[in-house]
C-alpha positions in Angstrom: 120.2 142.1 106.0 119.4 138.6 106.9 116.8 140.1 109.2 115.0 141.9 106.8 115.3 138.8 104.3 113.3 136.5 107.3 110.9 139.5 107.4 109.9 139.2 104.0 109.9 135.5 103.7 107.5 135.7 106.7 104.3 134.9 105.0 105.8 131.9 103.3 107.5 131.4 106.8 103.7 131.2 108.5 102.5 129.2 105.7 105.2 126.6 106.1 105.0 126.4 109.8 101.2 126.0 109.8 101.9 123.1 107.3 104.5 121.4 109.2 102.3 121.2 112.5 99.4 120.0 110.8 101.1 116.8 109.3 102.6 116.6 112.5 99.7 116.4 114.5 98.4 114.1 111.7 101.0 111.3 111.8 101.2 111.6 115.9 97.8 110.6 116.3 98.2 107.9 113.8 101.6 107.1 114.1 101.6 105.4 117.6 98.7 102.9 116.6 100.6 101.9 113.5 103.8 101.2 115.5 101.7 99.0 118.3 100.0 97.2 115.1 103.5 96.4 113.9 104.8 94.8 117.0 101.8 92.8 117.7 102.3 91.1 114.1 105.1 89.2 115.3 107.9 90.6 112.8 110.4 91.0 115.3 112.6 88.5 115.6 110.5 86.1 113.3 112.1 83.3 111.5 112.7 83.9 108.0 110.5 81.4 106.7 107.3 82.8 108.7 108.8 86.8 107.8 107.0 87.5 104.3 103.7 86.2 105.3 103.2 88.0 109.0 104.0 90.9 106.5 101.7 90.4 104.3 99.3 90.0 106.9 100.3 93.0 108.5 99.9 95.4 106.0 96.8 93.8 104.6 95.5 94.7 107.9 96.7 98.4 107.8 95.6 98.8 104.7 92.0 98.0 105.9 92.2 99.3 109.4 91.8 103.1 110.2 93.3 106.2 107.8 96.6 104.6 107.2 96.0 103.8 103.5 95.0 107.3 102.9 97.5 109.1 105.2 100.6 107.5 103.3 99.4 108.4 99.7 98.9 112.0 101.2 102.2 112.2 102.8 103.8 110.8 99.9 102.2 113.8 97.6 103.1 116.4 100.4 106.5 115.6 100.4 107.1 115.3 96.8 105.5 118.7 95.9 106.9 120.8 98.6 110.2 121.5 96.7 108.3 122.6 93.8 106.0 124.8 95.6 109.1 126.5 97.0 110.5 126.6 93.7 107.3 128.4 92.6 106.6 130.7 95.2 109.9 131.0 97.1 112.5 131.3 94.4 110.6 132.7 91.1 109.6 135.4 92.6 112.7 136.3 94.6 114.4 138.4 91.7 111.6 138.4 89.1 109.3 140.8 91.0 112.3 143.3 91.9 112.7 143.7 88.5 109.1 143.3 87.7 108.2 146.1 89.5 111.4 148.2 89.3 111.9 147.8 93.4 115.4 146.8 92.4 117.1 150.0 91.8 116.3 150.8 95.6 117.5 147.5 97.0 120.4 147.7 95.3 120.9 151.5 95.9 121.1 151.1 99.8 124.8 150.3 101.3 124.7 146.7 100.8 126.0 145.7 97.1 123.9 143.5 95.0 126.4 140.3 95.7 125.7 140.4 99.4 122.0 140.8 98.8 121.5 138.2 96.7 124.3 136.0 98.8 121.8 136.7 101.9 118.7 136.0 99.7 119.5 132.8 98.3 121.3 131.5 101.2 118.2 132.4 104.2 115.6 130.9 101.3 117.7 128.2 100.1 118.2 127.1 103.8 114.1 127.7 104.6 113.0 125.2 101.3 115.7 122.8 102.6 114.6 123.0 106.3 110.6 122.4 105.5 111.1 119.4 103.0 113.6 117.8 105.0 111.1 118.0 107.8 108.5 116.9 106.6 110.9 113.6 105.1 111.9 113.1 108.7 108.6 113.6 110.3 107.4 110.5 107.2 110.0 108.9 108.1 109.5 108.2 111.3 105.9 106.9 110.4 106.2 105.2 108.1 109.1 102.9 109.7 107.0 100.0 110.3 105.8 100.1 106.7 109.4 99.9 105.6 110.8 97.3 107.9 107.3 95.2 106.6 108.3 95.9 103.0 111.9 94.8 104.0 111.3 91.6 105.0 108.9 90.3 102.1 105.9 92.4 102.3 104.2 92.5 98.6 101.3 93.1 97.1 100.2 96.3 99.1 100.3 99.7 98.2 101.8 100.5 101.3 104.6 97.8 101.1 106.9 99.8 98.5 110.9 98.7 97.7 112.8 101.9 99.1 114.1 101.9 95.7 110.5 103.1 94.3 110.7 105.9 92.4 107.8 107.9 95.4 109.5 106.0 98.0 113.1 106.8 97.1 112.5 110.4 96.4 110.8 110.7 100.0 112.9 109.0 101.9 116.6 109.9 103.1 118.3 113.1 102.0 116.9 113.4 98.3 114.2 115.8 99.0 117.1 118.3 100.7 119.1 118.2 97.3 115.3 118.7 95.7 114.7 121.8 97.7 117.9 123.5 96.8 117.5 122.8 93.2 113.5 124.0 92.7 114.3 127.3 94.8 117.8 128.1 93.3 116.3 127.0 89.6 112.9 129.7 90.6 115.7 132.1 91.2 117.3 131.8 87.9 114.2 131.8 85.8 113.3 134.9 87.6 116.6 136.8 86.5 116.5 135.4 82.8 112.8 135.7 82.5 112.2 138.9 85.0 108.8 138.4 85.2 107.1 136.7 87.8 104.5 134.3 86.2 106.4 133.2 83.5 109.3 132.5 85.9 107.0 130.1 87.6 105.7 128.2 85.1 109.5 127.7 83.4 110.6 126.5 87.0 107.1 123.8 87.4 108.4 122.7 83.7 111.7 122.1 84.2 111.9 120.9 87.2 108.9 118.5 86.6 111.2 117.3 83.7 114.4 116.3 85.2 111.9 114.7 88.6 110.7 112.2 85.7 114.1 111.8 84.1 116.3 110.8 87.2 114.3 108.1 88.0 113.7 107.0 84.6 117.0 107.0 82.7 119.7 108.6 85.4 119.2 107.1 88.7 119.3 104.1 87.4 123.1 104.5 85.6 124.4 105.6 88.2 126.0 102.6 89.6 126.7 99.3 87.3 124.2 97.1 87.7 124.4 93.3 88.8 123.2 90.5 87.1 122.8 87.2 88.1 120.3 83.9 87.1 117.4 82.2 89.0 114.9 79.2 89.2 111.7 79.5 88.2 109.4 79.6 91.8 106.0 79.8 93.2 106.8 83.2 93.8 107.6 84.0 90.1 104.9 85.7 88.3 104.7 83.9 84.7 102.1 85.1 82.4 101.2 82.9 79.2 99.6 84.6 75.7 97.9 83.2 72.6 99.0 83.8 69.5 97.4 83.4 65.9 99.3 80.4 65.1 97.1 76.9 66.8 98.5 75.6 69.7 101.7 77.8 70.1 101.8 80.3 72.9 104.3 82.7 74.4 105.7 83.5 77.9 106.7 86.5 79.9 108.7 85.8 83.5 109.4 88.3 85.6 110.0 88.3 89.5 109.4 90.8 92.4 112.4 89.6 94.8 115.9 87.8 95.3 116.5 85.2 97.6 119.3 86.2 99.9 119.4 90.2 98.7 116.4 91.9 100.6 114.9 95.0 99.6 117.2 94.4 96.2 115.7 97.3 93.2 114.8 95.2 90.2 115.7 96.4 87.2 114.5 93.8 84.6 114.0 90.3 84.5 113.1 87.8 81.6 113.6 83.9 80.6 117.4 83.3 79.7 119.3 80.0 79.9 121.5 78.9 82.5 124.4 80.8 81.1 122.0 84.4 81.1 121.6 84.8 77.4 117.9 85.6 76.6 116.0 82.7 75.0 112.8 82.8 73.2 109.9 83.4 74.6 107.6 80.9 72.6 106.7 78.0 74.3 108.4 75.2 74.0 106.2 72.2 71.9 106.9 69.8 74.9 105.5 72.0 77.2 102.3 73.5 74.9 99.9 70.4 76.3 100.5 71.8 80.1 99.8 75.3 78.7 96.9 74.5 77.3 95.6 72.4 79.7 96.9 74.4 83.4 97.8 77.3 81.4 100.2 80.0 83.5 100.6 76.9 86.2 103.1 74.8 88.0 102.6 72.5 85.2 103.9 75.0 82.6 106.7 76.0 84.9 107.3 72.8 85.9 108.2 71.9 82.2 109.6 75.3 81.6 112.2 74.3 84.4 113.4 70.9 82.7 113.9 72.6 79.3 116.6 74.7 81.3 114.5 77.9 81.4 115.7 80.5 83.9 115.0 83.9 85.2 117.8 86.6 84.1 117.9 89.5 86.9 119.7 92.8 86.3 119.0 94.6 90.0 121.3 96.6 92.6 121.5 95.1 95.8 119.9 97.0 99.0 123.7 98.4 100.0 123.4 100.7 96.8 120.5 102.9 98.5 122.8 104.9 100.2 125.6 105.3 97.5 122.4 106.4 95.6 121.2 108.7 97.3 123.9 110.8 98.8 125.2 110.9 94.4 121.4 112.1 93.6 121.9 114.5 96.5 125.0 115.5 95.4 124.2 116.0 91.6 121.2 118.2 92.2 123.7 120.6 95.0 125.8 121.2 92.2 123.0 122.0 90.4 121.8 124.4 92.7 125.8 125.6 93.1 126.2 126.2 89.0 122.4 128.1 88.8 123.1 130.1 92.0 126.8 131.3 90.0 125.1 131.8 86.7 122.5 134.7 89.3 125.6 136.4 90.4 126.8 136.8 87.0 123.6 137.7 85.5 122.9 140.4 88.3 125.9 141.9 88.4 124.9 142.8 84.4 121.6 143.7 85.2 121.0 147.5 85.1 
């Protein structure tokens, strides 16, 4: 039985394969020049004063030096697709098109009950979508190392130098995309036996996975864990932004920063101007400090005042030791996912007739 499962699967089997050893081949003949790029930029072992600009110079010049800026875009879309595709093509049609096409009264005829067939099915396909994303995660992994190390020690203002808690980079990375892979083919599976036609199975399965991929990061991910809080000074480094309004001479201010001294690689949540204390203030500028907006505008002058009238940064972030705690509960709430949906096709096919 688990034979003849491969057997079938061996188109999508081929397809995966040829897949798998062309990215391969495409970040091995990129992948060493990238790594000898990184360790002539001096990161390792650099003071942590000198650390966040050799970043910044290092991946400004990977971002203009040979495929790399297209390459990691690419890899990131492979990657992020491939549970959907096996969602699509793997799982929709696994019980749809028996039932489709009426092929199920045989199968099911034959000495092997319907439990152990669709045990055998879900189990060799679940296994196969789990196998090729997490793969091809390694395989980016492993590339991309010297973009995340960059990244971790103050690289900014790159495309390639993303937080590891960014939404593309977090759902690439680590052991997400295995709990992805389960989920898409075991949910393609389960719109095949409610729907029991192929098509439609697919496009219920692209919808509803494409929902809940936009609503972990947006509103679940980031409850997971209790967030910290805590208060800064206004920097260089902080990116203030100053608007007009229709009143003369009174502006507002928006203050928002990108890092946290002493937590590296920390995923900011939100940040604003609050007092010393943390409590929100407003964000019109203060009258002793409208002449330096209008003069400097967004400026050291204008943060410079901001400062003396007690004007700090409020941060609500998780510190870089919650990636891991993040991503093995994302994994786990998408397995049982995948557990409760494969349950639900045991009971629905033991009442289909």
């Amino acid at each position: 039985m688990i034979r003849l499962s491969m057997l079938q699967l061996r188109v999508q089997a081929i397809t995966a394969a040829v897949a798998l050893i062309a990215f391969a081949v495409l970040l091995a003949a990129t992948g060493p020049h990238l790594a000898s790029l990184y360790a002539a930029s001096g990161l390792r072992g650099c003071q942590p004063a000198s650390c966040g600009q050799r970043a910044n110079i290092f991946l400004q010049q990977v971002d203009s030096t040979g495929p790399y800026a297209a390459v990691y875009p690419l890899s990131i879309i492979l990657i992020a697709l491939t549970p959907a595709v096996t969602g699509l093509f793997w799982g929709a049609p696994l019980l749809a098109r028996e039932l489709e096409t009426g092929t199920f009264a045989l199968a099911w005829s034959q000495s092997v009950t319907r439990a152990r067939w669709l045990a055998v099915k879900l189990t060799v396909g679940g296994l196969a979508a789990m196998a090729v994303t997490g793969a091809l995660s390694l395989l980016f992994a492993w590339w991309a190392a010297p973009l995340g190390r960059a990244a971790g020690l103050g690289g900014s203002g790159n495309s390639l130098a993303m937080n590891q808690f960014n939404p593309l980079a977090f759902a690439t990375h680590g052991i997400t995309p295995l709990g992805y892979a389960a989920f898409a083919f075991t949910l393609g599976v389960t719109a095949g036996a409610l729907i029991r036609r192929t098509v439609p199975a697919m496009a219920v399965t692209l919808a509803i996975f494409a929902a809940l991929q936009i609503a972990m990061p947006l509103w679940i991910r980031p409850n997971l864990f209790p967030a910290s809080h805590t208060t800064v000074a206004i920097t260089s480094d902080t990116t203030l932004n100053l608007f007009t309004t229709d009143s003369p001479h009174t502006f507002t201010f928006t203050l928002a920063t990108d890092g946290l001294a002493g937590q590296p690689g920390a995923w900011i949540r939100s940040s604003g101007a609050a007092d010393a204390a943390g409590h929100p203030v407003s964000t019109v500028v203060p009258s002793a400090c409208s002449p330096a907006a209008s003069s400097s505008g967004p400026g050291p002058a204008l943060a410079n005042c901001l400062t003396s009238r007690g004007i700090r940064i409020a941060v609500t972030y998780q510190p870089a030791s919650r990636y891991w705690p993040l991503q093995w509960t994302e994994t786990g709430i998408y397995l049982v996912l995948s557990l409760a949906l494969a349950g639900y096709c045991f009971r629905r096919l033991s009442r289909l007739s």
